[in-house]
C-alpha positions in Angstrom: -50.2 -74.6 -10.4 -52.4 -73.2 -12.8 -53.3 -70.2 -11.0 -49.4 -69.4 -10.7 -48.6 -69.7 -14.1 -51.3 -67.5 -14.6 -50.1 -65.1 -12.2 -46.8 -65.0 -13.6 -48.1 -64.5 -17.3 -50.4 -61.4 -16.0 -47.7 -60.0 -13.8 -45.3 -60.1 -17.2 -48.3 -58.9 -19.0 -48.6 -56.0 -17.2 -45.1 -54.9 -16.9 -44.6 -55.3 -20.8 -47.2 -52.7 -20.6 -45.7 -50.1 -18.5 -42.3 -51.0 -20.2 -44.2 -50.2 -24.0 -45.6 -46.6 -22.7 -42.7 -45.7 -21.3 -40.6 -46.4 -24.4 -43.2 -45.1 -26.9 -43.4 -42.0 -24.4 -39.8 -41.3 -24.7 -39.9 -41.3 -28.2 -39.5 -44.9 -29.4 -42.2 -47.4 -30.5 -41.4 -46.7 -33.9 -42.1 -50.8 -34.7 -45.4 -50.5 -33.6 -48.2 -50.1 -35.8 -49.1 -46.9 -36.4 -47.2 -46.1 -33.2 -50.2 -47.5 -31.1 -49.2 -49.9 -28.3 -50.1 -53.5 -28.0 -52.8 -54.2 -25.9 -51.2 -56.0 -23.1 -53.1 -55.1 -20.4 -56.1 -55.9 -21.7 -55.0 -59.4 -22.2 -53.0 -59.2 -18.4 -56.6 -58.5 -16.8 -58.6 -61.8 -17.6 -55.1 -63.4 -16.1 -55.6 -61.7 -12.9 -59.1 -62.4 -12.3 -58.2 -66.3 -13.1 -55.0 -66.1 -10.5 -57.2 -64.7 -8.3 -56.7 -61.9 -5.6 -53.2 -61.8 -4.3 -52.5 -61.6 -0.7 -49.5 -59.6 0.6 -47.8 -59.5 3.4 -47.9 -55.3 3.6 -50.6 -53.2 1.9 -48.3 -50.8 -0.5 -49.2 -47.3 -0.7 -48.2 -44.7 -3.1 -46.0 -41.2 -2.0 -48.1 -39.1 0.3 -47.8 -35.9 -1.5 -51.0 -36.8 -4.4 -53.4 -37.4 -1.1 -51.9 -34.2 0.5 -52.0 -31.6 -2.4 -55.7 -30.1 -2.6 -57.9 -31.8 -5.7 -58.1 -28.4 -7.2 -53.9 -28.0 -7.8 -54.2 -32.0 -9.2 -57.0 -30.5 -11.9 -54.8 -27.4 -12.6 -51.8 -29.9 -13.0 -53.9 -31.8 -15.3 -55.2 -28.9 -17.1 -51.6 -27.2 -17.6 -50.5 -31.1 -19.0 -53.2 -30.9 -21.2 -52.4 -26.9 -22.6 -49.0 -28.4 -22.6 -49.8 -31.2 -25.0 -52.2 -29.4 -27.2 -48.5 -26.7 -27.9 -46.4 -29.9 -28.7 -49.2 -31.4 -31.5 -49.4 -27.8 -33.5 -46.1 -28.4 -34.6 -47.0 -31.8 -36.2 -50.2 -30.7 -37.7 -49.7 -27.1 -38.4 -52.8 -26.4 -41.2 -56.3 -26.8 -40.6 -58.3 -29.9 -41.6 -60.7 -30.7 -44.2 -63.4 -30.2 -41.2 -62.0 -27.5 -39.8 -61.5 -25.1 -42.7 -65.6 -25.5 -43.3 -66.4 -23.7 -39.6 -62.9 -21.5 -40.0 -64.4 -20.3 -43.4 -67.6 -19.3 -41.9 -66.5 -17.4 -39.3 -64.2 -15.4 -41.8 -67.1 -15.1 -44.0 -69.1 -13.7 -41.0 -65.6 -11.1 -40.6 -65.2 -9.9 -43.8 -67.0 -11.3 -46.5 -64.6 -13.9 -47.7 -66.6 -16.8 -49.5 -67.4 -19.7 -47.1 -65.8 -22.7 -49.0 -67.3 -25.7 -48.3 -70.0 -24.4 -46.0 -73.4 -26.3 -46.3 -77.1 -25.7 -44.3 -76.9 -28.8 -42.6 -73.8 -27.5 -40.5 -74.3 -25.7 -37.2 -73.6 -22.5 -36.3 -72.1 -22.1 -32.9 -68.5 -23.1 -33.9 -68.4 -20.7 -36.4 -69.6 -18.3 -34.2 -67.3 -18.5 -31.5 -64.6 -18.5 -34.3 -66.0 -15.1 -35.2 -65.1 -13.9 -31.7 -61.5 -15.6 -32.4 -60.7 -14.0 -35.6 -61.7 -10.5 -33.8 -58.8 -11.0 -32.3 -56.7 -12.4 -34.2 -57.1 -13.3 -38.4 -55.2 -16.5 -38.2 -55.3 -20.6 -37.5 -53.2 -19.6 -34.5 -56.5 -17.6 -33.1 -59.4 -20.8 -33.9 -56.9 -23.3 -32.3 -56.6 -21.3 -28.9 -60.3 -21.2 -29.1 -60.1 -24.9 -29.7 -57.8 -25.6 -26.4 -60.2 -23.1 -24.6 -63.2 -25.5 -25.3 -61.4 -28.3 -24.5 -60.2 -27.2 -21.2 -63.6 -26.5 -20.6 -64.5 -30.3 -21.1 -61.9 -31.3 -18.9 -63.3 -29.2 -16.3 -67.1 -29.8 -16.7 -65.8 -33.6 -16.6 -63.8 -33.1 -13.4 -67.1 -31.7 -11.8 -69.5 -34.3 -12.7 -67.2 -36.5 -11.6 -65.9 -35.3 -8.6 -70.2 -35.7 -7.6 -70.3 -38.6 -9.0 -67.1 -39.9 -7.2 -64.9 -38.0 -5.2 -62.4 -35.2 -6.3 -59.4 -37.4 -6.2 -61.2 -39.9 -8.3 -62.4 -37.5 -10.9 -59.1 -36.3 -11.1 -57.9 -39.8 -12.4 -61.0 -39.8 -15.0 -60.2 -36.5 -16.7 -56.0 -38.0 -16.8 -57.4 -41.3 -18.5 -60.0 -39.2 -21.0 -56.4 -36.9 -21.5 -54.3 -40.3 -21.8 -56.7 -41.7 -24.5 -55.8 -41.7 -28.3 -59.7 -40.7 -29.4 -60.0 -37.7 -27.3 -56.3 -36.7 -27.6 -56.2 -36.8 -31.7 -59.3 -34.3 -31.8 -58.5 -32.0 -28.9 -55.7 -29.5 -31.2 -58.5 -29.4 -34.0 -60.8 -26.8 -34.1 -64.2 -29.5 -34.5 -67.1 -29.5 -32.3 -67.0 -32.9 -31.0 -64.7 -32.1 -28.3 -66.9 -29.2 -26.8 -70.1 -30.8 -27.6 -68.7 -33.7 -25.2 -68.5 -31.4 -21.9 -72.3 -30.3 -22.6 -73.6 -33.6 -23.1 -71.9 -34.9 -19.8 -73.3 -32.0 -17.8 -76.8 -32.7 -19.3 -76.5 -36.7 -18.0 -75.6 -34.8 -14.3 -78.6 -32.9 -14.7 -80.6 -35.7 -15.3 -78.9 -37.8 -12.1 -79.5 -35.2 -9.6 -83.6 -34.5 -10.7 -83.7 -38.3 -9.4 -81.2 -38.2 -6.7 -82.6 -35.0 -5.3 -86.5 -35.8 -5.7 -87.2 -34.4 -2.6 -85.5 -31.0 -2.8 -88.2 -29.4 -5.2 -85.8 -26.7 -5.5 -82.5 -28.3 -7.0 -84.9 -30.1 -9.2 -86.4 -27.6 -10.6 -83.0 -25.8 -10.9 -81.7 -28.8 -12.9 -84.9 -29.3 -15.0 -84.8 -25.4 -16.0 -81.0 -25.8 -16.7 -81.5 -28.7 -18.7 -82.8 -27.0 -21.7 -80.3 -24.5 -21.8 -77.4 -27.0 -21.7 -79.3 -28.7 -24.5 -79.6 -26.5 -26.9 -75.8 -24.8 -26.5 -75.0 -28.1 -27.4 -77.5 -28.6 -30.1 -76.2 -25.1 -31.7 -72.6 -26.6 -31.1 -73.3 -30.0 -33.3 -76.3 -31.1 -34.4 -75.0 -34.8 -34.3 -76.0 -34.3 -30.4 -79.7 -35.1 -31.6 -78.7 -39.4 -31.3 -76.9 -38.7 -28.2 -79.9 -36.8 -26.3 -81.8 -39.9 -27.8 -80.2 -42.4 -26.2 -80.1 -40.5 -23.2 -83.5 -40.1 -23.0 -84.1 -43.9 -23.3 -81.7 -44.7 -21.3 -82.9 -42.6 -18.5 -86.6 -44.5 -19.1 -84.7 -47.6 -19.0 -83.4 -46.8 -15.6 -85.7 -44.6 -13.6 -88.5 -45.6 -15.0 -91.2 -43.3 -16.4 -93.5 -42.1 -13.2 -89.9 -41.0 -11.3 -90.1 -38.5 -14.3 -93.6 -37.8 -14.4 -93.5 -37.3 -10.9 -92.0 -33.6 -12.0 -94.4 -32.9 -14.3 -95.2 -29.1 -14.5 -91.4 -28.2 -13.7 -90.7 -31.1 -16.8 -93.5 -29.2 -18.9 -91.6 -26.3 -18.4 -88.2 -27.3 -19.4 -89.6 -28.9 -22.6 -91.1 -25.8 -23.2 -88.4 -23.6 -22.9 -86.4 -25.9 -25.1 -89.5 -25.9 -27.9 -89.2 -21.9 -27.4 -85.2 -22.0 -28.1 -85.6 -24.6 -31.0 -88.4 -22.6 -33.0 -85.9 -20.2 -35.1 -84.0 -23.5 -36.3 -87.1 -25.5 -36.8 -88.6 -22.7 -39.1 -85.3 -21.8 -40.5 -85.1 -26.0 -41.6 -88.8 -25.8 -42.8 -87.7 -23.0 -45.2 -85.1 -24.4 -46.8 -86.2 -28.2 -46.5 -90.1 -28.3 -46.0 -89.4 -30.5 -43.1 -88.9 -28.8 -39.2 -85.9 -31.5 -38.8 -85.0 -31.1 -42.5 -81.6 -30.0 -41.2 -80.8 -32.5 -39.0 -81.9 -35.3 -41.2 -79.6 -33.8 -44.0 -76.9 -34.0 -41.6 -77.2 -37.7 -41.2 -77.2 -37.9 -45.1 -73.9 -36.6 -45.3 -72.4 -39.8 -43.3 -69.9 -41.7 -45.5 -71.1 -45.2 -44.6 -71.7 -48.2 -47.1 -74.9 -49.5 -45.8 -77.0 -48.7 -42.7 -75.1 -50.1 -39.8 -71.4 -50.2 -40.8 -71.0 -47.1 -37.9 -72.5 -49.9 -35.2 -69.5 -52.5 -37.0 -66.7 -50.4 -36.7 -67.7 -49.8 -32.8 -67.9 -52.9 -32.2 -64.4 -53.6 -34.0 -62.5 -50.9 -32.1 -64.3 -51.0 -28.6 -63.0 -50.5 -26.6 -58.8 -50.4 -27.1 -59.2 -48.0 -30.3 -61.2 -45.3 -28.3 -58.7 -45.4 -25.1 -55.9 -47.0 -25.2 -55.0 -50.1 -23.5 -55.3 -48.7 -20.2 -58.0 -46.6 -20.5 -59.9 -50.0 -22.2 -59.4 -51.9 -18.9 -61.1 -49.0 -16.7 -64.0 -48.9 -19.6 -64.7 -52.9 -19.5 -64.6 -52.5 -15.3 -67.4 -50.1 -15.8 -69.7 -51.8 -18.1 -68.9 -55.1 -15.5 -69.9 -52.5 -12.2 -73.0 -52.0 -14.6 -74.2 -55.6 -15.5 -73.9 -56.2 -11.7 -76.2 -53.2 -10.8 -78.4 -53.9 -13.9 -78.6 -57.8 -11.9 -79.8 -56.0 -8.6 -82.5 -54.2 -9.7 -83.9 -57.0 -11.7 -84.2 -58.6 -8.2 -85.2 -55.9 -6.4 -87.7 -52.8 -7.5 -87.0 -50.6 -4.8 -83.2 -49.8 -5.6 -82.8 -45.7 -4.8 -82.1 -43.3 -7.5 -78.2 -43.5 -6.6 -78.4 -47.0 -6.9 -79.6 -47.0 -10.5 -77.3 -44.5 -11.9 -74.4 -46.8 -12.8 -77.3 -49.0 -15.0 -78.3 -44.9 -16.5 -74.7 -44.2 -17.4 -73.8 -47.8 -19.0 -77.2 -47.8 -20.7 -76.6 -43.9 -22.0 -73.0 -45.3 -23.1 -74.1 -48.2 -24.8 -77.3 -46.8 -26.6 -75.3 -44.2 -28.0 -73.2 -46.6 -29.3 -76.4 -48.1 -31.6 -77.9 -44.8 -32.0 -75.2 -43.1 -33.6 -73.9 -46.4 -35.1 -77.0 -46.8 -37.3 -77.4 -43.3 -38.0 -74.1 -42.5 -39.3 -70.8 -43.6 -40.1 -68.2 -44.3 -37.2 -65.7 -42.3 -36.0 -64.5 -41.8 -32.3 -64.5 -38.2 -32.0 -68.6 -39.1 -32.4 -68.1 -41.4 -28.9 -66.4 -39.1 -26.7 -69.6 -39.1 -24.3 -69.3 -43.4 -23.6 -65.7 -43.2 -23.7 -66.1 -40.3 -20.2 -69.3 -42.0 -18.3 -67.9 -46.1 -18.6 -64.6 -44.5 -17.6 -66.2 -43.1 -15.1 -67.8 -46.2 -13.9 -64.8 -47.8 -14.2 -62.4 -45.9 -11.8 -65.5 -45.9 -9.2 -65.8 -49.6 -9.8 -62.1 -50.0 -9.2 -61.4 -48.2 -6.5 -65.0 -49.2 -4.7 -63.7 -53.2 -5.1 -59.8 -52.7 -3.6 -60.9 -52.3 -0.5 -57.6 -51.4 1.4 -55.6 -51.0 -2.0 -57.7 -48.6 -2.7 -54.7 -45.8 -2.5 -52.6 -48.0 -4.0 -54.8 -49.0 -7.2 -55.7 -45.6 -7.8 -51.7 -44.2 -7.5 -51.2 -47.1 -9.9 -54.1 -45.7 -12.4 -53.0 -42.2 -12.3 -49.2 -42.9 -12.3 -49.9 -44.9 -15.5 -51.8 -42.4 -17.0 -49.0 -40.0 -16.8 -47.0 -42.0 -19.0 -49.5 -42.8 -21.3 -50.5 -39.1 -22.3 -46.8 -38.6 -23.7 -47.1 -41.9 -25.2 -50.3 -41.2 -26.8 -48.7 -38.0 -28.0 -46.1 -39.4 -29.9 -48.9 -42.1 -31.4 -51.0 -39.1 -32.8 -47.4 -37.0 -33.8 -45.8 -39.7 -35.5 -48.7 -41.8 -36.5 -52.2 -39.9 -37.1 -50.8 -36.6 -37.9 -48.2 -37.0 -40.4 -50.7 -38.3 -43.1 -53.1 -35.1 -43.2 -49.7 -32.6 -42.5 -48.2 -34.5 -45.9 -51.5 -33.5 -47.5 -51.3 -30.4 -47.1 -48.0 -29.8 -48.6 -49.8 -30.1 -51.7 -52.9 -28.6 -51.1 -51.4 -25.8 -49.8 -48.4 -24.1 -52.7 -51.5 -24.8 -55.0 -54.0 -22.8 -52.7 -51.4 -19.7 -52.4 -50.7 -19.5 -56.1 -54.2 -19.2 -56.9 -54.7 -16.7 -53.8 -57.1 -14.5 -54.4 -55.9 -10.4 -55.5 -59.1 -8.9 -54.8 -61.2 -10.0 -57.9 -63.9 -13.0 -57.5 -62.3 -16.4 -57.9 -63.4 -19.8 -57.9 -61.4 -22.8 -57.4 -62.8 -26.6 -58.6 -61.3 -28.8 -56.3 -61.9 -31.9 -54.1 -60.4 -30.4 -51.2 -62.6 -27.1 -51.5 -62.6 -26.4 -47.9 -59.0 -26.1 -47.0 -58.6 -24.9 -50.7 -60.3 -21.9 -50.1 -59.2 -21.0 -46.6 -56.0 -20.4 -47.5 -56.3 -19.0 -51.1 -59.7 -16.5 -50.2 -61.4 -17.7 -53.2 -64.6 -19.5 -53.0 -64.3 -23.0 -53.6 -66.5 -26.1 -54.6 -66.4 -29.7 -55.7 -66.5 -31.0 -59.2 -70.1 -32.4 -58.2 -71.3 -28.7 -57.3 -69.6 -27.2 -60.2 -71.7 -29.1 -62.6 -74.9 -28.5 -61.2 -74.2 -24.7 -61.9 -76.0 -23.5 -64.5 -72.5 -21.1 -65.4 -69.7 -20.1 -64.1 -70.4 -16.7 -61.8 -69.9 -13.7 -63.9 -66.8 -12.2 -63.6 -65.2 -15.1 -61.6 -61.7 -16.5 -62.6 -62.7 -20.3 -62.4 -60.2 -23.0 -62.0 -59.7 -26.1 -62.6 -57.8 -28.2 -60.3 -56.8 -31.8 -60.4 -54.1 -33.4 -58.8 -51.9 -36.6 -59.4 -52.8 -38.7 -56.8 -56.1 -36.5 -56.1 -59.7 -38.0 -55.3 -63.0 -36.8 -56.5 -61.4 -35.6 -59.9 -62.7 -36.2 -63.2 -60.6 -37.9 -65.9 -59.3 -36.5 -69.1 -62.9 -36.8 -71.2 -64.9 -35.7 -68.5 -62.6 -32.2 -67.9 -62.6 -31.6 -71.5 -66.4 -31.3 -71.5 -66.3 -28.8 -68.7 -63.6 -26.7 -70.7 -65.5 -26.8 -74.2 -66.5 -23.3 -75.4 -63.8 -21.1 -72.8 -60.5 -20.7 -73.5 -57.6 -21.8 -71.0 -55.0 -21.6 -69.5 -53.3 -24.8 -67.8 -50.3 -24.6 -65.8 -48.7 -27.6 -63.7 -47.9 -26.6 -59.7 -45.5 -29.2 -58.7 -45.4 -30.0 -54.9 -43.9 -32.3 -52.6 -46.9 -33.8 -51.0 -48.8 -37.1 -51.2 -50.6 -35.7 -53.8 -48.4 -35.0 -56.2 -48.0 -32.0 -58.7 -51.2 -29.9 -59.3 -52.3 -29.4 -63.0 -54.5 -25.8 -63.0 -56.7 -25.0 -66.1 -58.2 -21.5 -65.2 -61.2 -20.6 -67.8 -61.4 -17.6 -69.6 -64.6 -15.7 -69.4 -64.5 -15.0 -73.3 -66.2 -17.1 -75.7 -63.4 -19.0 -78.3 -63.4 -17.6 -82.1 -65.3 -20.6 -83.3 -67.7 -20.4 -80.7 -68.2 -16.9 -81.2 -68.7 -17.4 -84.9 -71.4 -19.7 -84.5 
């Protein structure tokens, strides 16, 4: 009796599920918090398991057109759905980040000259970079957020290909639609950020690192993968140095797993490798001795930057939002299958030593998943886009797992994952449309008329905001907090400073506090209204002159 009733509840479960996406997908779901589905599947799966495994009569098997079309069209289906989504979200978030103005500035500072507002040492170059090549093309957002869909295709891809050895083509066909279908992957992939580039590197550095143990005995392919493995590192390095916890926790993780001699079986090829990646790391490390006194100067100010209340509070907010928040509901079930397929490996080679190298990789890809989660967790504060790499290898654990344990539903189970992931990547559209988007977009209505009406006409300007970054790409002038404009020992020479502070604005000082920074100049103040969250804009801009009094003295 009880194992019915649980059957029915999981079976209601799970079509309140596929009911919710498809309404959210269509454009409703406005009820929902935040637009985010309920997590019914994830409370549906523990019912299953307690029912137990159903029994039918006739084994049902999905349309035979997905088994018949070549892997290769699925990917390019998946690939154009993903280009297709990407068009749809620049609509809803039209203006470039806080984030993303720091790299677009940099790259237009690289072009032309234009200050880099907001830039700071302990940023990376490669975005910026590539940005360059961008804006050579085209001067505009349009230009850095093709570059941004580029790169992301590009993760898709390398994440098809690792998966497709890891698995089989259909299978890793299913991952990259579930990494697509998840809300932490599919907020970031429009922006023009790092993270989601970064992502496709680090997975094809963890395939290296399978196939030097998978394919000890072909001294060739491993030294092919050791000798690539530096060069994937350090693209990725260039790309975001945030990759530094990341290759940490890979690198115990792969201890962990192999063991050390499997690696020290390679040495001179592994002396090599470190080598050339000591050789491509020397300009940064004397560039970060320079300007810090410290080779990982840099990187170390990088974590300083993280916005976290005490050491640890990035491991917390994991733990809260694992694994629904990074995604989805039905992305979450595949992810918890994996780290299950994992625990059971990580049983089997307790009991047994000898387990081959293919054996051990689902304990190296849980291990690298859940390390990174501690890693980054106590070195900075958390935020998805900083997970991507978990989020791909426990879903890819988790679709092997699946399909490996259905046995002859196999076709069935994975029509059932993929058919549902269709859904869900429209329905995770309209979450980040109507719910993640709107907030930054409503921003930016204010930051924006304020931004153009202080554009700059050729002369040096300097605008004192606490949205300096976005401030200055779309007015040219240079731009800095109130913090930074206090530690200057004067306003630049020549420079038409302003003041800005905003109704509703953060990092502002109050009345007292802006008078002292006006004393001695005189101003002009002028009130920009706007219709964004912020409010109207009051702008004092300083003149360069001394007052009469002042002059007197």
């Amino acid at each position: 009796m009880g194992r019915r009733i649980a059957l029915v509840c999981a079976a209601a479960l799970a079509a309140a599920a596929v009911a919710q996406q498809v309404v959210i997908a269509v454009g409703g779901g406005g009820w929902l918090p935040g637009r985010q589905p309920w997590p019914y599947l994830l409370a549906a799966v523990p019912l299953w398991l307690l029912a137990g495994r159903p029994r039918p009569t006739r084994v049902w098997r999905p349309p035979a057109w997905p088994t018949r079309t070549p892997p290769w069209a699925l990917l390019l289906g998946v690939l154009g759905l993903a280009t297709a989504v990407w068009a749809a979200l620049q609509d809803h978030e039209p203006y470039l980040g806080h984030e993303e103005a720091v790299y677009a500035n940099k790259a237009r500072f690289w072009l032309d000259g234009t200050p880099d507002a907001g830039w700071g040492t302990y940023r990376p170059p490669g975005l910026p970079a590539l940005g360059l090549l961008a804006l050579h093309v085209h001067d505009g957002v349009g230009a850095l957020r093709v570059l941004a869909l580029l790169l992301a295709l590009s993760t898709l891809t390398a994440t098809y290909l690792v998966a497709a050895r890891w698995t089989t083509p259909r299978r890793a066909v299913v991952v990259v639609l579930l990494l697509l279908s998840g809300l932490g992957f599919l907020r970031r992939m429009p922006e023009f950020l790092t993270d989601v580039a970064a992502t496709g590197l680090l997975v094809v550095v963890v395939y290296l690192l399978t196939r030097v143990q998978e394919r000890a005995a072909d001294a060739r392919a491993v030294r092919t993968a050791l000798l690539a493995l530096p060069c994937v590192v350090l693209a990725a390095f260039h790309l975001r140095y945030g990759i530094t916890g990341n290759l940490l926790a890979i690198t115990l993780a792969a201890l962990a797993a192999y063991g050390p001699r499997a690696w020290l079986a390679h040495g001179r090829t592994l002396l090599a490798a470190l080598g050339i990646l000591l050789a491509g790391l020397l300009p940064h490390l004397l560039y970060a001795t320079h300007l810090t006194g410290r080779p990982l100067g840099l990187v170390l100010s990088a974590t300083d930057q993280a916005n976290r209340a005490y050491v640890g509070d990035g491991l917390v907010y994991y733990l809260l939002i694992f694994p629904y928040r990074l995604a989805g509901d039905l992305g979450a079930v595949v992810m918890t299958a994996g780290l299950v397929a994992a625990a059971s490996t990580l049983g089997a080679l307790r009991r047994r030593r000898d387990l081959s190298a293919r054996d051990r990789r689902p304990v190296f890809l849980a291990a690298t998943a859940l390390l990174t989660f501690v890693v980054l967790g106590l070195a900075t504060d958390g935020e998805p886009r900083f997970v991507y790499l978990p989020v791909v290898l426990l879903t890819v654990l988790g679709v092997q797992t699946l399909a490996e344990r259905s046995g002859r539903h196999r076709p069935a189970v994975l029509g059932a994952l993929g058919a549902l992931a269709l859904v869900t990547v429209p329905a995770t559209v309209q979450a980040v449309a109507h719910g993640a988007m709107p907030a930054p977009t409503r921003q930016a209505h204010s930051t924006l008329p304020v931004a153009r009406a202080l554009a700059s006409d050729g002369r040096p300007c300097l605008l004192v905001t606490g949205y300096e970054p976005e401030s200055g790409w779309y007015s040219g002038c240079d731009a800095v907090t109130y913090r930074q404009y206090r530690a200057l020992a004067a306003p630049p020479p020549g420079t038409a400073v302003s003041l800005i502070t905003y109704e509703r604005g953060r990092l502002q000082p109050d009345a007292a506090e802006l008078a002292a920074l006006t004393e001695g100049h005189r101003t002009e103040t002028r009130v920009i209204p706007t219709d964004g969250t912020l409010g109207a804009a009051t702008v004092i801009t300083l003149r360069s002159e001394p007052t009469t009094s002042d002059a007197t003295k």
